[in-house]
N, C-alpha and C positions, 0 to 999 in steps of 0.2 A: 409738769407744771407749765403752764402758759403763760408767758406776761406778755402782756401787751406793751408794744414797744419797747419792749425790753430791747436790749443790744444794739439799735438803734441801726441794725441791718433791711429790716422788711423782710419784704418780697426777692429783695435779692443776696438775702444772707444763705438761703440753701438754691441751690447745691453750689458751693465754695467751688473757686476755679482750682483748688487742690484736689477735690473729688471730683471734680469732670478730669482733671486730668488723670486721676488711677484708672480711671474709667477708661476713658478714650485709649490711655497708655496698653488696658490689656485687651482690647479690640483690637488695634496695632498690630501686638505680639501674635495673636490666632488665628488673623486675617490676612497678615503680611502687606493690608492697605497704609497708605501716608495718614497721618493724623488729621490732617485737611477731609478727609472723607468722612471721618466719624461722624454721626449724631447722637446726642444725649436724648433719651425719654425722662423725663421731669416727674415723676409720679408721686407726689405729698400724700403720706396718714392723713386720716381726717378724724376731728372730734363731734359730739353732737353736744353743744352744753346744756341744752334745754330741749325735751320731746323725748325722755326714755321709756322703749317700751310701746308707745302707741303709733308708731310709725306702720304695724301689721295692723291694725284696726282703725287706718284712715285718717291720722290724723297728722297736726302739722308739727312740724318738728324744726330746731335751727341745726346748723354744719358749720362747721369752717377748717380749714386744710391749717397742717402747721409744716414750720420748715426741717422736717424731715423725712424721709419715705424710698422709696425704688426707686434707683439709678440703675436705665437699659442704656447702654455702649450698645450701636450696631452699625452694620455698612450692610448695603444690598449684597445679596449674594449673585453671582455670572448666572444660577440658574435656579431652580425651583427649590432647593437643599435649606433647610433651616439646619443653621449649626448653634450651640449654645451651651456656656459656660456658666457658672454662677458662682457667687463668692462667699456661699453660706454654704453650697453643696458640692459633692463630688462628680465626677464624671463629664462627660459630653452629652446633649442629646443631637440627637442628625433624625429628622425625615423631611417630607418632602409638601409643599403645599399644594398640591396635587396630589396627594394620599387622600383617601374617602377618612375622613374621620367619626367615630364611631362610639355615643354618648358611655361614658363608661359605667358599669352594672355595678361593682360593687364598691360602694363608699373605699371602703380601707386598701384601693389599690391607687388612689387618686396620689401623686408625690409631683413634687416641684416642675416636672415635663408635664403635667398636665393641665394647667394653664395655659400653655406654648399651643399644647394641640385643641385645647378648648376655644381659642381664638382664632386659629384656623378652621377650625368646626362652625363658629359662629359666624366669621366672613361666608362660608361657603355656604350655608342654611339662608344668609340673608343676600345672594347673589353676586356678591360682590368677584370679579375676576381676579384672580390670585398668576401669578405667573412666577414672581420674585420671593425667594426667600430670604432672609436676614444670617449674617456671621453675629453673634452679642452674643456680647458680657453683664450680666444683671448683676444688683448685690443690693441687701438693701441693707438697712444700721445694725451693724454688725454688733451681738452680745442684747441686743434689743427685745424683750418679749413684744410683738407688736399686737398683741390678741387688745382687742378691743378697740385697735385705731385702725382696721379695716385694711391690712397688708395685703391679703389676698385681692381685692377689687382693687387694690394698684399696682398688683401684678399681672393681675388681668388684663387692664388697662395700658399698663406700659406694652406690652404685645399687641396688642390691637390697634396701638398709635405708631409701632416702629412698623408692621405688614402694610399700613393702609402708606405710611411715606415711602416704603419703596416701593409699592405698588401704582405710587401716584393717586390715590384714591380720596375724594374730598368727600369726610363723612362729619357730617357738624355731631357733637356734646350730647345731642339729644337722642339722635342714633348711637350712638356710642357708649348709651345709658343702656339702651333696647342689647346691644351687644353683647357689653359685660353679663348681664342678667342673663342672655343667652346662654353664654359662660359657666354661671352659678346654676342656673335651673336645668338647662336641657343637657350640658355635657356632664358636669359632673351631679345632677340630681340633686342638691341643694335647693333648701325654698328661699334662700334672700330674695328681697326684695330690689327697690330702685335708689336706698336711701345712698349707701356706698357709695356706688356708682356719680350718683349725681351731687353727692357735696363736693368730690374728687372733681369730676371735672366742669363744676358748675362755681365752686366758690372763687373768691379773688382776695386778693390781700384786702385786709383793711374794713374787710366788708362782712357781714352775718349772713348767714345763706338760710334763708325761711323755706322752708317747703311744703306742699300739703301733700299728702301721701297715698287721695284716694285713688282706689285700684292697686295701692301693692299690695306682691304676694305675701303671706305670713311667714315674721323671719325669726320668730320666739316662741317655738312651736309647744313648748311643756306646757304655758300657762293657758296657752289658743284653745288648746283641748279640753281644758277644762271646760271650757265656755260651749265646746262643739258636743263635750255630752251632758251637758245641761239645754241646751238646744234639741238633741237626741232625744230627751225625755218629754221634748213637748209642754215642760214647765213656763218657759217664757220664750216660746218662737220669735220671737220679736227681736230679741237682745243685742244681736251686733246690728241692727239699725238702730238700738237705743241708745247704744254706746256713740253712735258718729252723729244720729240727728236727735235727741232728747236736746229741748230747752232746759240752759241753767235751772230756771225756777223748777223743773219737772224734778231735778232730781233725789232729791227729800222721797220723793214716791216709788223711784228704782229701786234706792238702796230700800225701803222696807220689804220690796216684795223680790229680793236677789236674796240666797244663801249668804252665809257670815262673809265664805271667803270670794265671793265674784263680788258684793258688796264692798267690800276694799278694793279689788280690781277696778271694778266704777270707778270709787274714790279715787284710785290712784290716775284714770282715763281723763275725767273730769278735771280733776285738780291741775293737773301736768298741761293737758289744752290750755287753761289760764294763764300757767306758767309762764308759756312761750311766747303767744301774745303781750304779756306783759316783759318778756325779758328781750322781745323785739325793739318793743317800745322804749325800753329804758337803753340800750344799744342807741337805738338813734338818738335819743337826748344826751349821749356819753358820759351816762348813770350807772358806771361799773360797780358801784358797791352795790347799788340796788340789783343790779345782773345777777353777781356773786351773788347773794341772798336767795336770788330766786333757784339757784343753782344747787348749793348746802337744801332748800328745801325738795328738791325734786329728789334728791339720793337721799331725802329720809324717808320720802314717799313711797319710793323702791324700796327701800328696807323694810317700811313697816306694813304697808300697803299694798305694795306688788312684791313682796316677800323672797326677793331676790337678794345674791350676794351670800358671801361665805364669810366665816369667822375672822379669816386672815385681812378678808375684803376688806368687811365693816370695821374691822382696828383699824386700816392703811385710812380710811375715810374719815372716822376720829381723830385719829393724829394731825391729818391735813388740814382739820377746821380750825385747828388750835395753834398752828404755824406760823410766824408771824408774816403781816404784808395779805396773809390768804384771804381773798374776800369771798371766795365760795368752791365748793369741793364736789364732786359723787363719782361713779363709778363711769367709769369709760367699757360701754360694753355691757354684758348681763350682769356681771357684779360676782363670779362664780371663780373666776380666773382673768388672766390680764393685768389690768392696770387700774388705777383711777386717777383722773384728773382734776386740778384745781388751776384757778384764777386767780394771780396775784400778782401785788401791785410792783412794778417792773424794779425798786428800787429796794427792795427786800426780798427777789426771787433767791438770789445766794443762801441767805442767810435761812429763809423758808427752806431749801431746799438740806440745808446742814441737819436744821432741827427733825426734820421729818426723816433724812438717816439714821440720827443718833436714837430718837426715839423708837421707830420700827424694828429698828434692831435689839432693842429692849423686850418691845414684844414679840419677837419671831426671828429670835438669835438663826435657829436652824435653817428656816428659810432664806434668811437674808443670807446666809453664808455659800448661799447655791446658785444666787445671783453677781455676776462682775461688778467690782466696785464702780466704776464708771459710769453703769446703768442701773443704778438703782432706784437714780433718783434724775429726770433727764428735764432741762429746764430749756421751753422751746417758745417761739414766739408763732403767732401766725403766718400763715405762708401764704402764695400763691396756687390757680387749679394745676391741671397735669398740662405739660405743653413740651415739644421738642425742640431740644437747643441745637 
């Protein structure tokens, strides 16, 4: 759950100088450096609360970072040696940034070292001189499912911004967007897109992060295809220009000549663009009920519309519209797995956040019993982008 201004910390409620200090404390221990040398990578989850879904067919979408995510502890290494440790995984990784890196072939070999080497793939694809390699300690919130607040692309990210500081290397946000996606598409073969990447390290406390998304890649690839063999068939060649440039009034004429179900995709393309726009709009005027509103309506869209989310999902989504203080709910993510997010009002997030235990666990005793009490229900404010401390 998100409240705004809730805790009355900001921007500088995470990362707690309690957790830079675990941090920094087990770089210390692995490096045998003074604490004075450490630096923190800063990497914040990010949410999108309005634009699900049509961010792979060009459209615009909001972001905004909250204050929790990947905490990188590192010091320069004496020579080209990456060393690294993690607080969710076992083992060491060691090679070297001067190794050829080498996009890897098959999805199900990809584990927690390949991100590390996916960012040295990335630097070195995009020219940058690598000499130095890093001693770090990563971890990010520990007991946290983070599927749908985009952990990967701020693990990405935290590597990409500890190589480039000891490298010396000034690479602005934008490049770093170009990187990560690097990252995601060419080392490990994934089709994400720029959206990750750039709410991560584009948003700022306090602030919505609008973006338009023409030119990314496609990052929802089950429902894409639909549309790619119905395009296949030559029935409406046209369609994903219809979907990004048809005028409002035009589309009464899509949906009659679209099948039942791209007919609700529209609806749901169509709809959602308005959404955003209008949940832009009521953001700046500090029309959070109206936000919220437009929020509960975009994850019914997705359920009924773009026909995403799973049974467990769409109860978690239920229970949260009925929460007290909730002024808008949907899914964080596809809706299949992960989490969903709501928006509520900072002075009821407790009490919201009790009722939506007590009742979740009414309906999905089993499940909820397989998750840590402490995270089941994580009540977060917004955050600041990614930056090192």
């Amino acid at each position: 759950m998100v409240a705004p201004g809730g805790g009355g910390g900001g921007a500088a409620s995470w990362p707690s100088e309690g957790e830079l200090d675990v941090v920094r404390a087990k770089v210390v221990e692995i490096s045998g450096r003074g604490a004075g040398e450490v630096r923190v990578v800063a990497c914040p989850y990010r949410i999108c609360p309005l634009g699900a879904h049509i961010d792979h067919q060009g459209g615009t979408v909001t972001a905004m970072t909250i204050n929790y995510g990947v905490l990188l502890g590192f010091v320069a290494s004496d020579d080209a040696e990456i060393s690294l440790q993690s607080g969710q995984f076992e083992g060491v990784i060691r090679f070297r940034v001067d190794d050829l890196q080498k996009p890897i072939e098959n999805p199900e070999n990809i584990n927690w070292e390949s991100y590390a080497r996916g960012a040295v793939y990335a630097l070195q694809n995009f020219g940058y001189d690598l000499k130095k390699g890093i001693i770090g300690y990563i971890s990010g919130v520990k007991g946290l499912d983070s599927s749908g607040l985009s952990s990967s692309a701020a693990v990405g990210i935290a590597y990409l911004m500890a190589l480039e500081n000891v490298n010396d290397l000034v690479v602005s946000p934008v490049d770093n967007i170009q990187l990560d996606k690097s990252i995601e598409n060419k080392y490990l073969g994934l089709e994400n897109g720029i959206l990750d990447p750039s709410a991560i390290l584009l948003s700022r406390y306090g602030y919505l992060t609008f973006m338009d998304c023409k030119g990314c890649n496609i990052t929802y690839r089950r429902r894409v295809d639909i549309i790619r063999e119905f395009l296949s068939a030559k029935r409406l060649p046209v369609l994903f220009y219809v979907l990004q440039a048809v005028k409002m009034h035009q589309v009464f004429f899509v949906m009659c000549i679209l099948e039942e179900n791209l007919a609700r995709r529209a609806e749901h393309y169509f709809s959602e663009m308005k959404r955003v726009v209008k949940g832009r709009d009521a953001w700046a005027r500090g029309d959070l009920r109206e936000f919220g509103q437009l929020i509960s309506a975009s994850g019914r869209s997705s359920i009924l519309n773009y026909e995403c989310g799973s049974k467990e999902m769409i109860q978690l989504y239920e229970i949260l519209l009925k929460a007290p203080g909730v002024l808008g709910a949907r899914f964080s993510g596809a809706g299949f797995r992960g989490c969903c997010l709501a928006v509520v009002e900072s002075g009821h997030a407790e009490a919201a956040a009790a009722f939506v235990r007590a009742e979740y666990e009414k309906a999905q005793p089993e499940l909820v019993s397989k998750i840590p009490p402490g995270r089941r229900v994580l009540v977060c404010e917004p955050g600041d982008g990614a930056r090192v401390i």
